[in-house]
DRENTORKOL-3810 file (N, C-alpha, C; in nm, 4 decimals):
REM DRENTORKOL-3810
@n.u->0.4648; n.v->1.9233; n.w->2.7129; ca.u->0.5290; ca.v->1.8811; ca.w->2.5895; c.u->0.5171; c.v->1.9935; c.w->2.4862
@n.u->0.6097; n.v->2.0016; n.w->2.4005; ca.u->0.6310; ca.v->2.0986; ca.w->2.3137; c.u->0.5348; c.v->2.0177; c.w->2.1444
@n.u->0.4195; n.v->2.1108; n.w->2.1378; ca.u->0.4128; ca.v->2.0939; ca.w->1.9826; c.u->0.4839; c.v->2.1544; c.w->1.8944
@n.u->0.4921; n.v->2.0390; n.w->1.8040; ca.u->0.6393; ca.v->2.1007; ca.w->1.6648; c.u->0.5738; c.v->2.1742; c.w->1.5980
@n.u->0.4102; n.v->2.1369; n.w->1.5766; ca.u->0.3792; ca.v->2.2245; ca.w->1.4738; c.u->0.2892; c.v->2.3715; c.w->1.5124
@n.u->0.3212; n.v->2.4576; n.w->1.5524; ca.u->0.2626; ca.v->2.5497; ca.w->1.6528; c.u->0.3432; c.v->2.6959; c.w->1.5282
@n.u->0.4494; n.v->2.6670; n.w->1.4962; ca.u->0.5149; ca.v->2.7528; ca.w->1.4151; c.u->0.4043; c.v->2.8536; c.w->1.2975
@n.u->0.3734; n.v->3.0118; n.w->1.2936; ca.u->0.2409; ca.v->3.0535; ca.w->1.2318; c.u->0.1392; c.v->3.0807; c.w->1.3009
@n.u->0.1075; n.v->2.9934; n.w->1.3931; ca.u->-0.0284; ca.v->3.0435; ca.w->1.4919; c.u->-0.0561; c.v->3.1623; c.w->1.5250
@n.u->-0.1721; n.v->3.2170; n.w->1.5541; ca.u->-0.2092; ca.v->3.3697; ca.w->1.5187; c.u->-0.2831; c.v->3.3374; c.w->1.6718
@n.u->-0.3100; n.v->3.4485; n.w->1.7490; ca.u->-0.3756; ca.v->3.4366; ca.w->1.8223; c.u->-0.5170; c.v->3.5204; c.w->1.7779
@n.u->-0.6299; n.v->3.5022; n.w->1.8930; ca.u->-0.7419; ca.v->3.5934; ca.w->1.8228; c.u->-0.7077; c.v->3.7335; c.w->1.8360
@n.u->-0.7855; n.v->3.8301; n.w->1.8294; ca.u->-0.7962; ca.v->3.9842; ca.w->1.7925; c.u->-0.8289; c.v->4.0025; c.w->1.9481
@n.u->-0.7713; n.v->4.0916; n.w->2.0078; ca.u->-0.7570; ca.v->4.1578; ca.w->2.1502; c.u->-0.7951; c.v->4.3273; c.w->2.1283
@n.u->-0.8383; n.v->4.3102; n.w->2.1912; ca.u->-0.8992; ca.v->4.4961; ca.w->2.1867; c.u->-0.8667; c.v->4.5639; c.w->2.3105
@n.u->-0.7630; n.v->4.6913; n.w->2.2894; ca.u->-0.7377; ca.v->4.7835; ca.w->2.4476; c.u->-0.7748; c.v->4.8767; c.w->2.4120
@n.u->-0.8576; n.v->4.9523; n.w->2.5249; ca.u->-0.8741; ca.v->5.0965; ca.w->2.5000; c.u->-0.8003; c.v->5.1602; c.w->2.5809
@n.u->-0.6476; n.v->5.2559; n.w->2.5693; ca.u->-0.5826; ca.v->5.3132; ca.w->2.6460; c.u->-0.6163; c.v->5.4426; c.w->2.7205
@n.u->-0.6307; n.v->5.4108; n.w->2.8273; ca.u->-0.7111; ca.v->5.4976; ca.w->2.9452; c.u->-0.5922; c.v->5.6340; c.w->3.0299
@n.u->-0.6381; n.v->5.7042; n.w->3.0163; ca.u->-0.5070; ca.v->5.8181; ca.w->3.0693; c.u->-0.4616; c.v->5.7822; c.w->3.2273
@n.u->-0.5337; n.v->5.7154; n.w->3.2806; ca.u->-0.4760; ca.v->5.6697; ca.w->3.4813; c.u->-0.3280; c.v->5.5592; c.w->3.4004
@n.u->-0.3922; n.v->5.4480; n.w->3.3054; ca.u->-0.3166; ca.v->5.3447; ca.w->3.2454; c.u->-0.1260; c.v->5.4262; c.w->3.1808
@n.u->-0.1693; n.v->5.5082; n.w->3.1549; ca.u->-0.0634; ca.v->5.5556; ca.w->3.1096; c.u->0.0036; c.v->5.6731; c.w->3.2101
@n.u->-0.0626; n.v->5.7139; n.w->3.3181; ca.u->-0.0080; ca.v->5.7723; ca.w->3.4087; c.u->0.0884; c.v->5.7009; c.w->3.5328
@n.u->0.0251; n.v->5.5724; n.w->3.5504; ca.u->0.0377; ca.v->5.4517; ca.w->3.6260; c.u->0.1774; c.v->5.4307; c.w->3.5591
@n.u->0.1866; n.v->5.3644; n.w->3.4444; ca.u->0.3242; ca.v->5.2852; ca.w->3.3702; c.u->0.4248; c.v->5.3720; c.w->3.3987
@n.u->0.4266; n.v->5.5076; n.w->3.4026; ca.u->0.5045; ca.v->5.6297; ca.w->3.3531; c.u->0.5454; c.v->5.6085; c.w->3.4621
@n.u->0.4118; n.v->5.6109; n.w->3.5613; ca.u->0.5061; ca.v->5.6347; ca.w->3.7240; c.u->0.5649; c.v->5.5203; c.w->3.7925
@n.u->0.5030; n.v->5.3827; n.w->3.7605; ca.u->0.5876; ca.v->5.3018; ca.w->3.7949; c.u->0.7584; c.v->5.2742; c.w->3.6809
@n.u->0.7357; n.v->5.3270; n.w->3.5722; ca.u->0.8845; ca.v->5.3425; ca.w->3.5395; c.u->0.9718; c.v->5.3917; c.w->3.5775
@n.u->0.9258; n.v->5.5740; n.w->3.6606; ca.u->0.9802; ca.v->5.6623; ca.w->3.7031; c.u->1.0131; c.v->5.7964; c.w->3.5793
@n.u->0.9148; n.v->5.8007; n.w->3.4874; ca.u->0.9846; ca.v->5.8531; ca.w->3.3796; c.u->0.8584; c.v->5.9897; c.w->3.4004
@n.u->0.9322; n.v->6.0717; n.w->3.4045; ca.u->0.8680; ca.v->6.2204; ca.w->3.4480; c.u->0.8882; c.v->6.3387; c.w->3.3034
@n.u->0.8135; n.v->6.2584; n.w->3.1947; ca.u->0.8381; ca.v->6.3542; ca.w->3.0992; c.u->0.6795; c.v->6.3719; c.w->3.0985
@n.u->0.6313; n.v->6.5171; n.w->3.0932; ca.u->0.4947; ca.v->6.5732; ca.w->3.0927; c.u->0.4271; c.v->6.4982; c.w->2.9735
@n.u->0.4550; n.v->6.4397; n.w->2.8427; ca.u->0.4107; ca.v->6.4330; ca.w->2.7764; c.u->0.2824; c.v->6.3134; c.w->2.8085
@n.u->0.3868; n.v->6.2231; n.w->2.9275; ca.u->0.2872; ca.v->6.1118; ca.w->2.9871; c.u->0.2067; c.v->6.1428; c.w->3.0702
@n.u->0.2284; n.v->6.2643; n.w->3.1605; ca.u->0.1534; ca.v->6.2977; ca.w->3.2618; c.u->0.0651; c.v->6.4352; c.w->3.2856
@n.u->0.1288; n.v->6.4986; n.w->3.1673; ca.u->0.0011; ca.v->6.6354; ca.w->3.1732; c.u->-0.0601; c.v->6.6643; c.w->3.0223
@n.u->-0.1926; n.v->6.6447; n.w->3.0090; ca.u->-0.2359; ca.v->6.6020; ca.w->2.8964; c.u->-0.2676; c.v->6.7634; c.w->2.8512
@n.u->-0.2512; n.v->6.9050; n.w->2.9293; ca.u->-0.2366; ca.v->7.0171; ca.w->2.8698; c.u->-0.1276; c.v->7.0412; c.w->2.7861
@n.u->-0.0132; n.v->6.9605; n.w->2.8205; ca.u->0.1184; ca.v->6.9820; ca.w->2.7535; c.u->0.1265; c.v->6.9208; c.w->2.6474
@n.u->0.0398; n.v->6.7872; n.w->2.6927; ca.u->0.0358; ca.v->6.6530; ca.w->2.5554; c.u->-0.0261; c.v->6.8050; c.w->2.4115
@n.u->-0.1566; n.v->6.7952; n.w->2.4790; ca.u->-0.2291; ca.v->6.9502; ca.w->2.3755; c.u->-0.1473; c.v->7.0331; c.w->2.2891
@n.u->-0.0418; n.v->7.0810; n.w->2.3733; ca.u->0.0242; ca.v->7.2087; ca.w->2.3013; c.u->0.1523; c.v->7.1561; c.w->2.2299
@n.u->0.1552; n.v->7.0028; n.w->2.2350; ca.u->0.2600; ca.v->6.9982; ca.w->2.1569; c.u->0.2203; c.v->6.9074; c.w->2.0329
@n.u->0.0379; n.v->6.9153; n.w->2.0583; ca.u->-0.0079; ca.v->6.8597; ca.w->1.9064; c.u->-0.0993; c.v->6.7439; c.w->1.9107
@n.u->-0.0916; n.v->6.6622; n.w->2.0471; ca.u->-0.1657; ca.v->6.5531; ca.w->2.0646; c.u->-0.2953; c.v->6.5381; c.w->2.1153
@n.u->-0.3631; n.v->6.4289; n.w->2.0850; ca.u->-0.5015; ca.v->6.4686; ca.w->2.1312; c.u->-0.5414; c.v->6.4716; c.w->2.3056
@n.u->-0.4165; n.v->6.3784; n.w->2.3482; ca.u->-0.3955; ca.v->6.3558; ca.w->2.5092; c.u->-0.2669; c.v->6.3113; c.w->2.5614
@n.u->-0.2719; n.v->6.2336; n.w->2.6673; ca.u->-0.1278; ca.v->6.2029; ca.w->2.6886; c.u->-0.1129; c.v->6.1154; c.w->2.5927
@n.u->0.0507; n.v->6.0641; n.w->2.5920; ca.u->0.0741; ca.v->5.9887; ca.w->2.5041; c.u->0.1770; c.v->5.8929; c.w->2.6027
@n.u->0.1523; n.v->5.7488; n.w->2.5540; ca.u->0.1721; ca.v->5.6488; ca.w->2.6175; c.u->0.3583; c.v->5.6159; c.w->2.6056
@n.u->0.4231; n.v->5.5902; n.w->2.6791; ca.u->0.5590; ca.v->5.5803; ca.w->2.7183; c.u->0.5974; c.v->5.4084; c.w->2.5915
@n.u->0.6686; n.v->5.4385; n.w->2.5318; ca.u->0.7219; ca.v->5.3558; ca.w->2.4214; c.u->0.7363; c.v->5.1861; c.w->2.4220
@n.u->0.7594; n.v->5.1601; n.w->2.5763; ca.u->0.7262; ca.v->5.0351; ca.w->2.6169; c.u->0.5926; c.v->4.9952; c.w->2.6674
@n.u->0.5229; n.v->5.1032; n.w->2.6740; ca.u->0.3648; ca.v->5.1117; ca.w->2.7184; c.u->0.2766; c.v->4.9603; c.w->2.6373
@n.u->0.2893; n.v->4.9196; n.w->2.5480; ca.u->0.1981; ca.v->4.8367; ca.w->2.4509; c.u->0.2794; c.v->4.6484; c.w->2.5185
@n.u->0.3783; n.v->4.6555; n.w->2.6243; ca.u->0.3916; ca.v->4.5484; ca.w->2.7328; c.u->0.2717; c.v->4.5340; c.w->2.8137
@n.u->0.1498; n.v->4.6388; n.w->2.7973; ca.u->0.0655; ca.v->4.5558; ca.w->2.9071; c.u->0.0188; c.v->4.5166; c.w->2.8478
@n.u->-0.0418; n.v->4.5312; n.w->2.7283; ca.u->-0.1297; ca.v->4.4401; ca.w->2.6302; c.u->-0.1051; c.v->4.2875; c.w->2.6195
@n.u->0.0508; n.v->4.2889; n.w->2.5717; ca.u->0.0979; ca.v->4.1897; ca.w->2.5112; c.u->0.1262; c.v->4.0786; c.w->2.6762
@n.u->0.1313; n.v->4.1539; n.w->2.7838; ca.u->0.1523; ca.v->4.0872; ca.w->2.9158; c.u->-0.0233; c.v->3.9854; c.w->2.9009
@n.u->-0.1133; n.v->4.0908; n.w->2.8896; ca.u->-0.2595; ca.v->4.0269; ca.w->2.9173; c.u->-0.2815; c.v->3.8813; c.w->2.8164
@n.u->-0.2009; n.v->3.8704; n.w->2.7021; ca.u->-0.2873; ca.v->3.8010; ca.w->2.6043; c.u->-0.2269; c.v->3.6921; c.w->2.6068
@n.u->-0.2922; n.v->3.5729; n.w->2.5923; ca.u->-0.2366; ca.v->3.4007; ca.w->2.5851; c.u->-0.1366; c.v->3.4114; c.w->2.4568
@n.u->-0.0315; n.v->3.3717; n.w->2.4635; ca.u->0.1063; ca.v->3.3433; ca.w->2.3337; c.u->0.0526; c.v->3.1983; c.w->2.2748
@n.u->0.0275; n.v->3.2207; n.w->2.1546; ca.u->-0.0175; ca.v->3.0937; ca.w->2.0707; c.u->0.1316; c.v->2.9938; c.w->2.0575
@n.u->0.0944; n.v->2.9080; n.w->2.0421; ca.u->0.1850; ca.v->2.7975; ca.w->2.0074; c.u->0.2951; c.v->2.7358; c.w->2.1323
@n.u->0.2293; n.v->2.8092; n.w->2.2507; ca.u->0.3258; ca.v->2.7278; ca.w->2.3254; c.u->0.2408; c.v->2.7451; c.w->2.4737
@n.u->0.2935; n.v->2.6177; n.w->2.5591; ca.u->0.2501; ca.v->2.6202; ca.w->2.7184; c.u->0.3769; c.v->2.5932; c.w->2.7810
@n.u->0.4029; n.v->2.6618; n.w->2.8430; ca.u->0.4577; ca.v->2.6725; ca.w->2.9339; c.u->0.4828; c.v->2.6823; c.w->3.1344
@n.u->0.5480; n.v->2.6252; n.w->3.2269; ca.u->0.5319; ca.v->2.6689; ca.w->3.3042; c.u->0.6213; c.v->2.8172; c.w->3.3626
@n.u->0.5247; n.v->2.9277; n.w->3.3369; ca.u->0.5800; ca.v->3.0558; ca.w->3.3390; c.u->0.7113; c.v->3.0776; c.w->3.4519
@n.u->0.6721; n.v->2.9817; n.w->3.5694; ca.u->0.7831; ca.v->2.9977; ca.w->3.7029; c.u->0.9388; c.v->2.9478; c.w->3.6162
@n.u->0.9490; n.v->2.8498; n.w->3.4920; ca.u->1.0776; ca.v->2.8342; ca.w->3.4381; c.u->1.0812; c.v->2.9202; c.w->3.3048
@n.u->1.0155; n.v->3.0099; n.w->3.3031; ca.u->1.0219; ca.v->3.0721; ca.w->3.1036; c.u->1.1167; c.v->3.2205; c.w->3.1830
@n.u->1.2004; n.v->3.2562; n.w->3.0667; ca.u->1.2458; ca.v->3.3716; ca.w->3.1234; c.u->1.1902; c.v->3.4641; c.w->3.0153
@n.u->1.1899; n.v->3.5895; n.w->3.0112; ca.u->1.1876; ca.v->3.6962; ca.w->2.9270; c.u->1.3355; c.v->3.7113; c.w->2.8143
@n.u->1.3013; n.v->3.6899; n.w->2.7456; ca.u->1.4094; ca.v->3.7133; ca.w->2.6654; c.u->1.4767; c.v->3.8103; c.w->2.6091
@n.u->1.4063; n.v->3.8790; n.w->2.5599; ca.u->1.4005; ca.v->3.9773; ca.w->2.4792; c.u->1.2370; c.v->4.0919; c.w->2.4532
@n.u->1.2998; n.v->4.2439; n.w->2.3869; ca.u->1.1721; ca.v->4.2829; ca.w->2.3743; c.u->1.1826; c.v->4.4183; c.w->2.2537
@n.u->1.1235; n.v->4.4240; n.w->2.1446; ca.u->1.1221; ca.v->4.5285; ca.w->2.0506; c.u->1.0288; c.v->4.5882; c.w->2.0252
@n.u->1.0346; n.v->4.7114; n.w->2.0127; ca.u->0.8917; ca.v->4.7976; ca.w->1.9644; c.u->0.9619; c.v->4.8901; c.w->1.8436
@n.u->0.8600; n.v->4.9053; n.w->1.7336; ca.u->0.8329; ca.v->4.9343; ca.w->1.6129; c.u->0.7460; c.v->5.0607; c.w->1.5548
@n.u->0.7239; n.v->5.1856; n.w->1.5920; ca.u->0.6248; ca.v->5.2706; ca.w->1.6099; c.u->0.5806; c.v->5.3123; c.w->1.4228
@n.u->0.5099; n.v->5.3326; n.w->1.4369; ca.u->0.4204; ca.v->5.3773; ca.w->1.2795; c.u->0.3589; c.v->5.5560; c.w->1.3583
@n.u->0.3372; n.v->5.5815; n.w->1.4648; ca.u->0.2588; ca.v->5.6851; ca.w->1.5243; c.u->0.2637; c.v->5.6588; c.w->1.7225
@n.u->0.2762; n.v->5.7415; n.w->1.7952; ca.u->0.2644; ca.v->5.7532; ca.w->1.9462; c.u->0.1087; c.v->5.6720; c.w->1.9690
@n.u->0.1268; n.v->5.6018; n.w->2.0740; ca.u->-0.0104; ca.v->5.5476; ca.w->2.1118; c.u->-0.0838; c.v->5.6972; c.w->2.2121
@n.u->-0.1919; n.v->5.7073; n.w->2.1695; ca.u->-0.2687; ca.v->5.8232; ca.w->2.2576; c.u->-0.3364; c.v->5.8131; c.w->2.3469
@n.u->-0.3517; n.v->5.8522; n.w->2.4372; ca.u->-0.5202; ca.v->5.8083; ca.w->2.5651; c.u->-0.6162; c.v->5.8045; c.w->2.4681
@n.u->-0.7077; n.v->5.7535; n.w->2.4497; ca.u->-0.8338; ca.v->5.7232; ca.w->2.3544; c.u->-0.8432; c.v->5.6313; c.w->2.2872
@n.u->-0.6846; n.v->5.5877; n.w->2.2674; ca.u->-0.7277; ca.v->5.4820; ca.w->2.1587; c.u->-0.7651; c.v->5.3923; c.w->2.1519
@n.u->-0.8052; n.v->5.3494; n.w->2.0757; ca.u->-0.8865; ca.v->5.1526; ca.w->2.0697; c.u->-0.7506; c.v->5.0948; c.w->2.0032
@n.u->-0.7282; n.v->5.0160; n.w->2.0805; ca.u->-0.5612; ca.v->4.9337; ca.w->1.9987; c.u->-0.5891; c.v->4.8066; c.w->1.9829
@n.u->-0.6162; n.v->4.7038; n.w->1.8631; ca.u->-0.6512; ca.v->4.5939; ca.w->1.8723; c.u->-0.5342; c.v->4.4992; c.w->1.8050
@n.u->-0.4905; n.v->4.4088; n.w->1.8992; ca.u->-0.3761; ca.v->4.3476; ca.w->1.8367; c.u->-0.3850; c.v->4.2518; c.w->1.8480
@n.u->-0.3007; n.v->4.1512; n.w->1.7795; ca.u->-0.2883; ca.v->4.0232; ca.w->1.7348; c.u->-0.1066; c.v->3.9398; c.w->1.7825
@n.u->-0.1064; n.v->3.8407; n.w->1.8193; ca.u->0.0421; ca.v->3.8037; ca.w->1.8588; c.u->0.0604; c.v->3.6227; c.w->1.7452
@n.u->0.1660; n.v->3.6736; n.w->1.6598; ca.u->0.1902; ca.v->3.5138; ca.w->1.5560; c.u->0.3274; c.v->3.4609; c.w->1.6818
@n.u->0.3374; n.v->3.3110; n.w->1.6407; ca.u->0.4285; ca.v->3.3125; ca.w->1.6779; c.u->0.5012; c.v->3.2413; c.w->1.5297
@n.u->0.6212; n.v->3.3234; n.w->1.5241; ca.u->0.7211; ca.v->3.3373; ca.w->1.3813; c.u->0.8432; c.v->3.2797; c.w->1.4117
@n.u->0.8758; n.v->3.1931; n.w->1.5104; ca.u->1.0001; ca.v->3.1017; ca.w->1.5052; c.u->1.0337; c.v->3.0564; c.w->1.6459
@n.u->1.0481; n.v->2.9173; n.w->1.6342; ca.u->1.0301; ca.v->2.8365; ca.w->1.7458; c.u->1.2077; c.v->2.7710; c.w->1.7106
@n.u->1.2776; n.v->2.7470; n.w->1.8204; ca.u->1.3689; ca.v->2.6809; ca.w->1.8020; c.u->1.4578; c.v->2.6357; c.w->1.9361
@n.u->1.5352; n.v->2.5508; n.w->1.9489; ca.u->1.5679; ca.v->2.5082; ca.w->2.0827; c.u->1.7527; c.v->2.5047; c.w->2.0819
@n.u->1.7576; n.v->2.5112; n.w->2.1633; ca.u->1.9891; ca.v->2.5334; ca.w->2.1960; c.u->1.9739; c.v->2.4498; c.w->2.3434
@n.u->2.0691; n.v->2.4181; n.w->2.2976; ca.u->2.1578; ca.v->2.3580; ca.w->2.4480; c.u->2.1973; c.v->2.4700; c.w->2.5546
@n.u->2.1890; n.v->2.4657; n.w->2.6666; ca.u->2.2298; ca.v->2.5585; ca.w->2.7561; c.u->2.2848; c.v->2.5020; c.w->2.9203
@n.u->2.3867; n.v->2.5283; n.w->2.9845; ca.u->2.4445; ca.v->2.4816; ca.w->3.0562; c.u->2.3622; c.v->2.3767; c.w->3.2022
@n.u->2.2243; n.v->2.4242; n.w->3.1707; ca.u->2.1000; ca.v->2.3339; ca.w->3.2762; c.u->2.0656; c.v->2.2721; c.w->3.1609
@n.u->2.0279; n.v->2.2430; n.w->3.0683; ca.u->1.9988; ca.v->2.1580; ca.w->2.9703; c.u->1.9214; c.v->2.2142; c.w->2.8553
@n.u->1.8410; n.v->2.1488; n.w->2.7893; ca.u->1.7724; ca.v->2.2001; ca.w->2.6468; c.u->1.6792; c.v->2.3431; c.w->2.7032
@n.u->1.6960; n.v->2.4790; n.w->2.6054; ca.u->1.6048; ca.v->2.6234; ca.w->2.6240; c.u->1.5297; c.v->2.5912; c.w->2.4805
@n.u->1.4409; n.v->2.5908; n.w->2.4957; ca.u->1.3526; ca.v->2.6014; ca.w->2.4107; c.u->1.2877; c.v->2.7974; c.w->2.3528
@n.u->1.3095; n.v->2.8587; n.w->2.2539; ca.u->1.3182; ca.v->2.9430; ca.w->2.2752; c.u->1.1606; c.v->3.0203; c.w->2.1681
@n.u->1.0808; n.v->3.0702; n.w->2.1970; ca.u->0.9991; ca.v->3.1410; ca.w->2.1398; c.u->0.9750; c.v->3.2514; c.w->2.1028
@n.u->0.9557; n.v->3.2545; n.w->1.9839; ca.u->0.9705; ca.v->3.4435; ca.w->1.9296; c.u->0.8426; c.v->3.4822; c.w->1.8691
@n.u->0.7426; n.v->3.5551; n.w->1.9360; ca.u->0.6459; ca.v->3.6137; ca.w->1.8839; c.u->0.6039; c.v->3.7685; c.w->1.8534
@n.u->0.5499; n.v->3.7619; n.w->1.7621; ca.u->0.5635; ca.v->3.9198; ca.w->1.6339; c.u->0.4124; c.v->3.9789; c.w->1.6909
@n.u->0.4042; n.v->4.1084; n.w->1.7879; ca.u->0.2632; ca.v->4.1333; ca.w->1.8224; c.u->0.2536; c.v->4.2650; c.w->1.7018
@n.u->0.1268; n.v->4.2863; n.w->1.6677; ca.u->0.1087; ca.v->4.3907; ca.w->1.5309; c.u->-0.0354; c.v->4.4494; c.w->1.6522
@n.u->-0.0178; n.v->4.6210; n.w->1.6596; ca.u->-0.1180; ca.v->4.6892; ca.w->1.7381; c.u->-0.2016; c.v->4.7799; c.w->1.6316
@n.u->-0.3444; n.v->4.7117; n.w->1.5865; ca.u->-0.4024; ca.v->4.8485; ca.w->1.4893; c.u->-0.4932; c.v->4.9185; c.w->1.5458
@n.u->-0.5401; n.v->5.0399; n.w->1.4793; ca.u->-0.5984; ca.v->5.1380; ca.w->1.5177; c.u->-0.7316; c.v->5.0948; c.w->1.5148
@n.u->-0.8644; n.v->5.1238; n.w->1.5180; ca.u->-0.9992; ca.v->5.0692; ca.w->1.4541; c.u->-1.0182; c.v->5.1217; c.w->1.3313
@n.u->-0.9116; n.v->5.2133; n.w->1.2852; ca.u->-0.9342; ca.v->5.1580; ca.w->1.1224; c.u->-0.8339; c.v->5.0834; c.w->1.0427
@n.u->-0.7989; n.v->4.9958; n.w->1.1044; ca.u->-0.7266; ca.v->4.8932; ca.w->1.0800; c.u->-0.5463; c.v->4.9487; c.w->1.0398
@n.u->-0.5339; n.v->5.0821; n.w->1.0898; ca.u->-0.3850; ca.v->5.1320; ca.w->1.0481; c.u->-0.3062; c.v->5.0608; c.w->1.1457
@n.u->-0.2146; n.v->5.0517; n.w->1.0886; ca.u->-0.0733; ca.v->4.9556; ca.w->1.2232; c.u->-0.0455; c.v->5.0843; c.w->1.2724
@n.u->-0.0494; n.v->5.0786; n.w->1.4207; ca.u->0.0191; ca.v->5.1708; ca.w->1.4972; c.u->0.1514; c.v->5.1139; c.w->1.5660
@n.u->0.1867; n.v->4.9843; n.w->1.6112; ca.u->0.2931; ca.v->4.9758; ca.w->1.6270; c.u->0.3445; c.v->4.8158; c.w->1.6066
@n.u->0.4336; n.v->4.7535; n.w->1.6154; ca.u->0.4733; ca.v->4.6057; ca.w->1.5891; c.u->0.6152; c.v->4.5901; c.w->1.7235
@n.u->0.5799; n.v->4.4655; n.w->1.7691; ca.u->0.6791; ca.v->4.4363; ca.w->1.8319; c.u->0.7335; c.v->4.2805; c.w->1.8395
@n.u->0.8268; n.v->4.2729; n.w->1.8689; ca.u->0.8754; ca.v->4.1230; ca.w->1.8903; c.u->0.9129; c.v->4.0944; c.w->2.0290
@n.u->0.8703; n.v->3.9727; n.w->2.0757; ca.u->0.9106; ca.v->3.9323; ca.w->2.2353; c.u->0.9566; c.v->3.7616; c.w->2.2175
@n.u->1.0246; n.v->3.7799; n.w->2.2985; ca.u->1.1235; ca.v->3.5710; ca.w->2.2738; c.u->1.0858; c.v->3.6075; c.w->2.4430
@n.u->1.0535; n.v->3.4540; n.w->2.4681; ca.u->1.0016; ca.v->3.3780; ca.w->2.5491; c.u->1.1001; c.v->3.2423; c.w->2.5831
@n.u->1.1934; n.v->3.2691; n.w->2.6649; ca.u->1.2691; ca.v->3.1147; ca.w->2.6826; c.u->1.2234; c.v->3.0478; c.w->2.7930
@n.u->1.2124; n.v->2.8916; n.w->2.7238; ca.u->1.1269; ca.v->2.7920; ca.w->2.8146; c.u->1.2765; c.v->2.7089; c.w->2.8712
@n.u->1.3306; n.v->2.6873; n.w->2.9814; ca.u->1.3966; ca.v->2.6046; ca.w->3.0498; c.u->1.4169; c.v->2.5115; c.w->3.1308
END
């Protein structure tokens, strides 16, 4: 059953520390062969402290963490949608601690019957509390 009032819910504080295999791994299962992900001498000379994590990279986080305000059975939820927001490149080293609200709940008719649709706002900070990046993900329940 769907709670109505779930709309606002914050989840707790999640902490990643991005590991250079973690960001070598994503790169290569994307297929994306730009050195910046995979040779952290190059990451160096073009200014960074290591590799730097591929732009959809901050999906594993948000994959690991429970979505407040809703249950679902995942075998009928589809992926909906997905946005990322950068303030700065995520780096190997970092401590990324983020948080997921969920900011608008609403339901449509759809040709199998009622989609219930969920949109949650994840915010990634640094450990000194700077936003490094923000994203939005919708979650449709069917």
């Amino acid at each position: 059953m769907i709670d109505s009032l779930v709309k606002g819910r914050r989840s707790d504080v999640f902490e990643f520390e991005v590991e250079k295999g973690a960001i070598r791994a994503f790169a290569d299962a994307l297929g994306l062969d730009n050195p910046l992900y995979n040779d952290e001498e190059f990451a160096k000379q073009q200014g960074y402290n290591s590799l730097v994590a591929p732009p959809t990279f901050p999906w594993k986080f948000i994959l690991s963490m429970p979505k407040p305000g809703i249950n679902v059975d995942l075998i009928r939820a589809v992926h909906g949608g997905q946005e990322f927001h950068y303030e700065r490149p995520i780096v190997a080293g970092d401590i990324i601690r983020c948080t997921i609200d969920l900011v608008e709940k609403f339901e449509r008719e759809g040709s199998s019957g009622n989609l219930t649709f969920y949109i949650h706002e994840i915010r990634g900070e640094d450990v000194n509390c700077n936003l490094v990046f923000r994203a939005k993900t919708t979650i449709i329940d069917r």
